[in-house]
C-alpha positions as CSV (number, residue, x, y, z in Angstrom):
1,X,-73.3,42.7,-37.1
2,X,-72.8,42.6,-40.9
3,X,-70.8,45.6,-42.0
4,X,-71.7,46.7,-45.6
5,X,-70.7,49.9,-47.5
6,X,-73.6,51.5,-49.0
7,X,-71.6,53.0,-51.9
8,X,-69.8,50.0,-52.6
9,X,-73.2,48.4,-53.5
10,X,-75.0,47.8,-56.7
11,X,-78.4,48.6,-57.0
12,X,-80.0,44.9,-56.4
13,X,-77.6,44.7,-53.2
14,X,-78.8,47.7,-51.9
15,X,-82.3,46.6,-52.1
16,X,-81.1,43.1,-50.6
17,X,-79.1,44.9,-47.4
18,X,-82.5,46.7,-46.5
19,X,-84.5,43.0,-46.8
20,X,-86.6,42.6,-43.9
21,X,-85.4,39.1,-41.6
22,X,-86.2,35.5,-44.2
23,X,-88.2,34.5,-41.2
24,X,-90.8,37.0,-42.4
25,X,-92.9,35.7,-45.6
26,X,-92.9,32.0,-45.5
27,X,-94.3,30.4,-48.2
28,X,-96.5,27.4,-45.9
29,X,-97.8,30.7,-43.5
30,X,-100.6,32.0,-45.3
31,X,-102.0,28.5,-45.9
32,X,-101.3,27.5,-42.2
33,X,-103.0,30.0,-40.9
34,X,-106.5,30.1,-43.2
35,X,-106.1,26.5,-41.4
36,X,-106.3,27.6,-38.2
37,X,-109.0,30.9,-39.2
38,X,-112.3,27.6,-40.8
39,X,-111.0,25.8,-37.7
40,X,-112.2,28.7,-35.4
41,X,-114.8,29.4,-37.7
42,X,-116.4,26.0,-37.7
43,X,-115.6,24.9,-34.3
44,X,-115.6,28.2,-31.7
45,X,-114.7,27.4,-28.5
46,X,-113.8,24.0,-28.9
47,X,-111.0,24.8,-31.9
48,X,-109.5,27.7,-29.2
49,X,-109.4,25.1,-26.3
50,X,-107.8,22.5,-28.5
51,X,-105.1,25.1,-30.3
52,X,-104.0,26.0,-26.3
53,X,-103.3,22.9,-25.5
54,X,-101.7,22.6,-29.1
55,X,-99.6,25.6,-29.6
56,X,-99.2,26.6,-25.3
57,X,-99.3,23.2,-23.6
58,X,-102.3,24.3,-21.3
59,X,-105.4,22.9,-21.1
60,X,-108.3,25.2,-20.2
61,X,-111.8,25.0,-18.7
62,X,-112.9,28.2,-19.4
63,X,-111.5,31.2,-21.9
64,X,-112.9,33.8,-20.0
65,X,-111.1,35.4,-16.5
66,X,-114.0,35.4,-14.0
67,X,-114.0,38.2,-11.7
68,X,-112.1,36.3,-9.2
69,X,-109.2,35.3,-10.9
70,X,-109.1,39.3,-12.2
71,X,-108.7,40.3,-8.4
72,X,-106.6,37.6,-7.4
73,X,-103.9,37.8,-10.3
74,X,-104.3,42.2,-9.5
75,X,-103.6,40.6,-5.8
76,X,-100.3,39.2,-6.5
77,X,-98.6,42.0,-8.4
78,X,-96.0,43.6,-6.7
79,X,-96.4,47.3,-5.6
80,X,-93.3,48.2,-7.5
81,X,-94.7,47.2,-10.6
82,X,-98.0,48.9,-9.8
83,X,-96.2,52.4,-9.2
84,X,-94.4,51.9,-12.6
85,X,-97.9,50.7,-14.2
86,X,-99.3,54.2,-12.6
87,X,-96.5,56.7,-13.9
88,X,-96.5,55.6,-17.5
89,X,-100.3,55.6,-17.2
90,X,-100.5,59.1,-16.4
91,X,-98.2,59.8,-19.4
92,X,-100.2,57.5,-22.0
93,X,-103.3,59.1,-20.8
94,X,-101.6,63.1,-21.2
95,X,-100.4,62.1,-24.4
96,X,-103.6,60.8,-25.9
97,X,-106.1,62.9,-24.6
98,X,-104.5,65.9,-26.3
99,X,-105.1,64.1,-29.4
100,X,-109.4,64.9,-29.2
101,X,-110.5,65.6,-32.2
102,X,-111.9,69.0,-32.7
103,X,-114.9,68.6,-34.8
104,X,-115.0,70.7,-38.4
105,X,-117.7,73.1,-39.4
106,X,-117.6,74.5,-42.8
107,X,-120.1,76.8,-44.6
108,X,-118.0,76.3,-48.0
109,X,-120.9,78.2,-50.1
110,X,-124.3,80.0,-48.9
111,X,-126.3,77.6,-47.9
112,X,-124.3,74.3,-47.9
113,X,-122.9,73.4,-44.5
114,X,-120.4,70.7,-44.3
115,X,-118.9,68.9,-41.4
116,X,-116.7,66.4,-40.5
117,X,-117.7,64.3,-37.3
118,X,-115.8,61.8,-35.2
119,X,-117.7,59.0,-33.0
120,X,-115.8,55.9,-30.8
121,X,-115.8,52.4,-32.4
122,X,-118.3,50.7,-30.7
123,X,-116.2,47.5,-30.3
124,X,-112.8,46.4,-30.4
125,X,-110.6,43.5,-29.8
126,X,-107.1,44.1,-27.9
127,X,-104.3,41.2,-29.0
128,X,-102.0,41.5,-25.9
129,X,-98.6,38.9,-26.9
130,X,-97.6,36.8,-24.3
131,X,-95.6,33.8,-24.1
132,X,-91.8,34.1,-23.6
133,X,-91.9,38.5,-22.9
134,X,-95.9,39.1,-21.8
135,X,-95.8,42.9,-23.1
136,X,-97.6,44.6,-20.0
137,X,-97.4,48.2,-21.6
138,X,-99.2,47.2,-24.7
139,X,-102.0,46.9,-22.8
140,X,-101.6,50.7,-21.6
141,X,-100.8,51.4,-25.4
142,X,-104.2,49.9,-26.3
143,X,-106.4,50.3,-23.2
144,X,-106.0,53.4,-22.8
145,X,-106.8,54.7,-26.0
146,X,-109.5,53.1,-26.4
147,X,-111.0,54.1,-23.3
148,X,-110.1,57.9,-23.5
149,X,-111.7,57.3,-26.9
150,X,-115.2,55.8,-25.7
151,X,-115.2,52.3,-27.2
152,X,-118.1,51.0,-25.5
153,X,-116.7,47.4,-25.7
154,X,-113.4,46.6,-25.1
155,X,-112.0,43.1,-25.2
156,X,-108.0,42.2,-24.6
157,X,-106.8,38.6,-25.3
158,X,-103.3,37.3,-24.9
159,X,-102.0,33.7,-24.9
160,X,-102.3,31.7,-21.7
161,X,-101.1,32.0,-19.2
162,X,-101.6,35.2,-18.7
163,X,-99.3,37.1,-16.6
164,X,-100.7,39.0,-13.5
165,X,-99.5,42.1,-14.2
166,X,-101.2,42.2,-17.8
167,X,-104.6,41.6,-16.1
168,X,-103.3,44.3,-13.6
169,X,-103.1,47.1,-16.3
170,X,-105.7,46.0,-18.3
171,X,-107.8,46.1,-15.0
172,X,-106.5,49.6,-14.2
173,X,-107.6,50.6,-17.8
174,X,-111.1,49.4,-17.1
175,X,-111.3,46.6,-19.1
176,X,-113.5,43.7,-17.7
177,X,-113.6,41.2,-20.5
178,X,-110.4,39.0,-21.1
179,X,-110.0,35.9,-23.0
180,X,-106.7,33.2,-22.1
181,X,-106.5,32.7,-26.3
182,X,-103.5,33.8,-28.4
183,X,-102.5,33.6,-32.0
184,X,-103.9,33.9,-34.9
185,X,-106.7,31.6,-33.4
186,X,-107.5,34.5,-30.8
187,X,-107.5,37.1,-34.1
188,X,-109.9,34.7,-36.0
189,X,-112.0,34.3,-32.4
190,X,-112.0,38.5,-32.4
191,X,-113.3,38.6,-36.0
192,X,-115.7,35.6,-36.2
193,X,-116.9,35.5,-32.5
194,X,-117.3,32.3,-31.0
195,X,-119.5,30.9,-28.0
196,X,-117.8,32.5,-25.5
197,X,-115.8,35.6,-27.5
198,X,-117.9,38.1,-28.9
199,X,-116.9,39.4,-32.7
200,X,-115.4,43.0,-32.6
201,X,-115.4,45.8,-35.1
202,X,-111.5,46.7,-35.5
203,X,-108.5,44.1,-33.8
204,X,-105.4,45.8,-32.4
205,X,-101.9,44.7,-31.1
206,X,-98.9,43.6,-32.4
207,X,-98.0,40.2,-32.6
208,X,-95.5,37.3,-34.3
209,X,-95.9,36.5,-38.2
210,X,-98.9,34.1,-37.9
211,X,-100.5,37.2,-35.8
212,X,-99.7,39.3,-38.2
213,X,-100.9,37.2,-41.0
214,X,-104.4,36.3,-39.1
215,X,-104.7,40.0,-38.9
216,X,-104.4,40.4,-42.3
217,X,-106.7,37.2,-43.5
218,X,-109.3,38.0,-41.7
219,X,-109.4,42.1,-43.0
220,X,-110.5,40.2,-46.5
221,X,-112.1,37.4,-45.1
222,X,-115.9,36.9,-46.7
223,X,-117.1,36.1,-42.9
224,X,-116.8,38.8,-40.6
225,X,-116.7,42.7,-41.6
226,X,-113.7,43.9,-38.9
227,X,-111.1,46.6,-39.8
228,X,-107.4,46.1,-38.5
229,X,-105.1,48.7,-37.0
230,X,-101.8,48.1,-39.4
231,X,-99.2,45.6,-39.9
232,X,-97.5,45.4,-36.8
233,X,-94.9,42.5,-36.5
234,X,-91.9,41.6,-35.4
235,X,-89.8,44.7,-34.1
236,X,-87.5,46.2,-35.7
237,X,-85.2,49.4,-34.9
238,X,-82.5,51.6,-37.2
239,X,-80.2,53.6,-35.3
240,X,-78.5,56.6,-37.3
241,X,-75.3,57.7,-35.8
242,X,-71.9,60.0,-36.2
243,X,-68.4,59.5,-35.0
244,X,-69.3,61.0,-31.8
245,X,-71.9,58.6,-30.7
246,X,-71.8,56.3,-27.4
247,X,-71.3,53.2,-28.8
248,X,-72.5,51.8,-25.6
249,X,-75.5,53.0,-25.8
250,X,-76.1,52.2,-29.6
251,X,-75.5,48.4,-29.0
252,X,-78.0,49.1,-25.8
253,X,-80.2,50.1,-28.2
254,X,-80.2,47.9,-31.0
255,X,-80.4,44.4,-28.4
256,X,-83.2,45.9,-27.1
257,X,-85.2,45.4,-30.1
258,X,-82.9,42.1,-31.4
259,X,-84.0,40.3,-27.8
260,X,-87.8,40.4,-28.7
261,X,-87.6,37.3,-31.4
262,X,-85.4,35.6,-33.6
263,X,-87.6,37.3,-36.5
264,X,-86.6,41.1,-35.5
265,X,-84.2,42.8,-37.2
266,X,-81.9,45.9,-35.9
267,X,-79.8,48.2,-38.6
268,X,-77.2,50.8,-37.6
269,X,-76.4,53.4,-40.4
270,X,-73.5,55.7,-40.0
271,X,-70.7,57.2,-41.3
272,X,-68.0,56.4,-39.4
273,X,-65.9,53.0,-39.9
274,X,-64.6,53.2,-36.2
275,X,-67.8,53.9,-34.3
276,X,-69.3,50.8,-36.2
277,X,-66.4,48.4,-35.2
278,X,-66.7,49.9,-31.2
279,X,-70.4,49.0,-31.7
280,X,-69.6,45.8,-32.7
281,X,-67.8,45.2,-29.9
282,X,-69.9,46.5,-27.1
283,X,-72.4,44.3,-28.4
284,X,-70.5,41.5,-27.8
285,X,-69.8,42.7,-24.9
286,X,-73.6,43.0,-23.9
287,X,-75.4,39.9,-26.0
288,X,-73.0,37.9,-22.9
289,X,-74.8,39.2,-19.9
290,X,-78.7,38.8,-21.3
291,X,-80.4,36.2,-20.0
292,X,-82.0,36.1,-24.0
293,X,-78.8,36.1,-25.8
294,X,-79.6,33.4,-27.8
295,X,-82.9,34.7,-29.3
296,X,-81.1,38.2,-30.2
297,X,-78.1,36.5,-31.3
298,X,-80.3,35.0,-34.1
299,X,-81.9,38.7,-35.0
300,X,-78.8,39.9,-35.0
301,X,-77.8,37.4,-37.6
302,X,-80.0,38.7,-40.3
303,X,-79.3,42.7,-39.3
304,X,-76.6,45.0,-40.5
305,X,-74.6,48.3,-40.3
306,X,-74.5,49.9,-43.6
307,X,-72.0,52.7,-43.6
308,X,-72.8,56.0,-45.6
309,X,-70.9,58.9,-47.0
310,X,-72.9,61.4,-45.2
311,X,-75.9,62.4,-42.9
312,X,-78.1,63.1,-45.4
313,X,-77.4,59.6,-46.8
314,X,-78.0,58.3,-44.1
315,X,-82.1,59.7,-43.8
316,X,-82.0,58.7,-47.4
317,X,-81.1,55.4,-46.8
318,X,-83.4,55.2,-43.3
319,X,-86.6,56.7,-45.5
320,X,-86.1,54.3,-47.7
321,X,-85.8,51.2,-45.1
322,X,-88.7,52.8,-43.6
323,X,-88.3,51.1,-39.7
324,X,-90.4,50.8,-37.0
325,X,-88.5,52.7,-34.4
326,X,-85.8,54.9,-35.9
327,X,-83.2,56.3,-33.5
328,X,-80.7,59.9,-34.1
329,X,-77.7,59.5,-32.2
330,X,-75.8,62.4,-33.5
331,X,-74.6,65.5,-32.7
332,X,-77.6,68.1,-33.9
333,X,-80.1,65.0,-34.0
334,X,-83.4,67.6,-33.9
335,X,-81.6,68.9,-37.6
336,X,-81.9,66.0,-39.0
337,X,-85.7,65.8,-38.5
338,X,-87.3,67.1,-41.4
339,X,-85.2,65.0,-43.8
340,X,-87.0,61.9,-42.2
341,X,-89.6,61.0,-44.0
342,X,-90.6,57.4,-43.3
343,X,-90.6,55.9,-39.3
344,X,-93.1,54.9,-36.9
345,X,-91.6,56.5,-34.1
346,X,-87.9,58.8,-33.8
347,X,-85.9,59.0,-30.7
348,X,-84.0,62.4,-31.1
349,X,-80.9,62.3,-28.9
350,X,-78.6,60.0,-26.7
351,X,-80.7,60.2,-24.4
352,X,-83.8,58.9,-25.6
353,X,-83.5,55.4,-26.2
354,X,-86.3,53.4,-27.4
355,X,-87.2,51.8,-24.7
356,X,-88.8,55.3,-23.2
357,X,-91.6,54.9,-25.8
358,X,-92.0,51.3,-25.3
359,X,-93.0,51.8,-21.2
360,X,-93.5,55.3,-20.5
361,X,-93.1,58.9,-22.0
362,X,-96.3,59.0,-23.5
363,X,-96.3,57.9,-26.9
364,X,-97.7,54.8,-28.3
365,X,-95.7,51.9,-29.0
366,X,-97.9,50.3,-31.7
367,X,-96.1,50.8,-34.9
368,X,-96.0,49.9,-38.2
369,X,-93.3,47.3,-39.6
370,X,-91.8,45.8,-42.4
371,X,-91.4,49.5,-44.2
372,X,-94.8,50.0,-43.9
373,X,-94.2,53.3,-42.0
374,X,-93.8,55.1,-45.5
375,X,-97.5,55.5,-45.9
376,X,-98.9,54.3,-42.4
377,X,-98.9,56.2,-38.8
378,X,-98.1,55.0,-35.4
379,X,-101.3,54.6,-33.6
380,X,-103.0,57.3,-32.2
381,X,-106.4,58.2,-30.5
382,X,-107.9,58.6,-33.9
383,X,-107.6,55.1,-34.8
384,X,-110.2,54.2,-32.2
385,X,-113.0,56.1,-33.2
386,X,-114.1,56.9,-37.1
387,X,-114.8,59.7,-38.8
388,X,-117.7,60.7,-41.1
389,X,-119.0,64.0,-43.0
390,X,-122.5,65.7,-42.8
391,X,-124.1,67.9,-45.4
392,X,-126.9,70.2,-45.1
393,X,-128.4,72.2,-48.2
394,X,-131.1,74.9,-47.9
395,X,-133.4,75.4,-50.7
396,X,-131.2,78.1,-51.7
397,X,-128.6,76.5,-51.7
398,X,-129.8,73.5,-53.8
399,X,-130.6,76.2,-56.5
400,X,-127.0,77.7,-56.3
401,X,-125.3,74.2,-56.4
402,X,-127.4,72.3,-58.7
403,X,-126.8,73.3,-62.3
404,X,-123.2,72.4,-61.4
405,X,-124.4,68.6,-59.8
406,X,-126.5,68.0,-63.1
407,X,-124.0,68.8,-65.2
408,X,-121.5,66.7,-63.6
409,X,-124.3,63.5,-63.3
410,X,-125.0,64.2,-66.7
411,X,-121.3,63.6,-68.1
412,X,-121.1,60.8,-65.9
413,X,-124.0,59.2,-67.8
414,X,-126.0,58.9,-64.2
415,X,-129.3,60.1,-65.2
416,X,-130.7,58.9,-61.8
417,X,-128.4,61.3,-60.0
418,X,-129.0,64.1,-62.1
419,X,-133.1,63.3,-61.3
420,X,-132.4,63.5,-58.0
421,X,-131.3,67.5,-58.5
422,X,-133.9,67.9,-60.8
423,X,-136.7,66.9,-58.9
424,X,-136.1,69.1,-55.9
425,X,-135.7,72.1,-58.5
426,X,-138.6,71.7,-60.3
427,X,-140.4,71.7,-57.3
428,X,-138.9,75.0,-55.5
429,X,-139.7,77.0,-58.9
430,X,-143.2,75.3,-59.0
431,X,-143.7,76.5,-55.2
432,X,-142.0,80.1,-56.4
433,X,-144.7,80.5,-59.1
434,X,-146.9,79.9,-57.0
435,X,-146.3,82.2,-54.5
């Protein structure tokens, strides 16, 4: 990789070193895929059948998996995978049900009782990628969650055809309804519904740039009303690291994330000239055995080592990066924790690489890209359900808060609101007198 020295760098070449892959933000992709979204939207079906045969070179009959082909494709997995399916189940499921939401209860004045509530989104649409590496965990990472959650309908998709052992998990996780469509066609299907695909509330998954982008057009789009999870795209990892580090397992690390597309990006950070030039070598010496060399070799083109004076410079320069997966492969790595301040998911240690979370120990794999991890969080269980606040006033405490509401309406200029107070006052004194 690229070696640059931070401190060596202007301002503007700081800013360009932490540039995400040029793959990412082409000018022709917002208008190529609105394309593709009216084409869905004015043609269903027909649009998704003709963009498979497009786009995947397979002409389908049906979009749906009938029952049938759901227990013959679960048939023809092999046990191994099944046990390994199982284990990081069992973690996902640990991991996520400890994340119920505890409802709130507040009394915050006599009389005015205020809670905060929490219900499952009723449906939601599961984008599962396919094509070239069929990513059988995200289907844990989603599935699960949403089922642990209560999502009364939940509907995976992923580009055909679909591997067996994605319709294995997603199987395992209790879903029954999945569709042979990927793309941003299958994100416009999820959010406009079509004959056969039924429209969902909130679409999930990570996906390549015109996923991405479809996720992101339909969230605005006049059409449909659906909510998105975050701006997942292509993967991308920063690895911080001292002189001690295994350089072995840093260039182990960083192809893991380079071999997903041509459009990820990998970044090592350290302070120490000689481990980065051992890294460099070992991944040479790696990129040669994978059977996707050549799609990493092209991430690896556009990703860098930037060396540092320092530790601390080197969570300043990762919080400002902001990275999908961030990896500490240093001596203390749990002490460098709280100066992190931006990542979708750490990996404290040498051995923790970040492959654990993509399959396995429990957390979710879902994660926000392109430095949007400064402001949004990995998903979680509470991104499947929505929360919502109740209020109940008795009469006395309408009388103690009111004054306080009017005055407020009143500065406001909202007579109607103030009314609304008012009203209720007038006619508690009227019953006092009464009385």
């Amino acid at each position: 990789m690229q070696q640059l020295n931070w401190n060596q760098l202007s301002a503007s070449e700081q800013e360009q070193a932490l540039r995400r892959s040029p793959l990412v933000g082409d000018q022709a992709l917002e208008q190529s895929v609105k394309n593709i979204i009216d084409s869905v939207a004015d043609k269903g079906d027909a649009a998704l059948i003709d963009f498979s045969k497009r786009f995947d070179g397979i002409e389908l009959t049906s979009l749906a998996l009938s029952p049938q082909a759901i227990a013959a494709a679960c048939d023809r997995v092999d046990d191994k995978i099944k046990n390994a399916i199982a284990l990081a189940m069992d973690n996902i499921q640990a991991f996520h049900q400890a994340q119920a939401y505890k409802p709130i209860d507040v009394e915050t004045q006599a009389g005015i009782r205020c809670e905060l509530r929490s219900e499952a989104i009723e449906k939601v649409g599961l984008y599962i990628p396919g094509g070239s590496a069929p990513l059988i965990s995200t289907v844990l990472m989603l599935a699960l969650p949403a089922k642990i959650a209560g999502c009364e309908q939940r509907i995976l998709v992923s580009p055909p055809p679909i591997d067996d052992a994605i319709i294995y998990a997603a199987n395992a996780c209790g879903i029954t309804q999945i569709f042979q469509v990927g793309g941003a066609q299958a994100i416009a299907a999820l959010a406009l519904g079509t004959e056969s695909i039924p429209s969902v509330d909130k679409i999930y998954g990570p996906g390549n740039r015109y996923v991405t982008e479809a996720k992101r057009l339909v969230s605005q789009d006049s059409r449909c009303v659906v909510a998105i999870d975050m701006p997942a795209g292509p993967s991308e990892v920063l690895v911080i690291a001292d002189k001690d580090a295994n350089p072995d397992f840093i260039a182990a690390d960083l192809l893991s994330q380079a071999e997903h597309g041509p459009d990820s990006q990998v970044m090592l950070v350290t302070d120490s000239q000689t481990l980065a030039d051992k890294v460099n070598l070992a991944l040479a010496a790696q990129l040669s055995t994978l059977p996707r060399a050549e799609i990493a070799s092209q991430a690896l083109s556009c990703s860098r080592t930037l060396l540092v004076a320092d530790l601390n410079q080197a969570a300043l320069v990762s919080n400002r990066y902001g990275p999908e997966h961030l990896i500490v492969q240093t001596a203390a790595p749990r002490a460098l924790l709280p100066k992190l301040r931006a990542a979708g998911s750490i990996f404290l240690g040498a051995y923790t690489p970040e492959s654990v979370g993509d399959y396995a120990s429990g957390t979710n794999h879902v994660l926000p890209t392109y430095g949007y991890s400064r402001a949004v969080s990995s998903l979680s269980l509470a991104d499947f359900s929505r929360r919502y606040t109740v209020q109940e006033l008795t009469p006395q405490g309408l009388q103690r808060l009111g004054e306080s509401v009017m005055t407020l309406a009143s500065a406001e200029q909202l007579d109607a609101h103030k009314n609304a107070v008012a009203l209720r006052l007038s006619s508690l004194n009227k019953s006092s007198e009464e009385a």
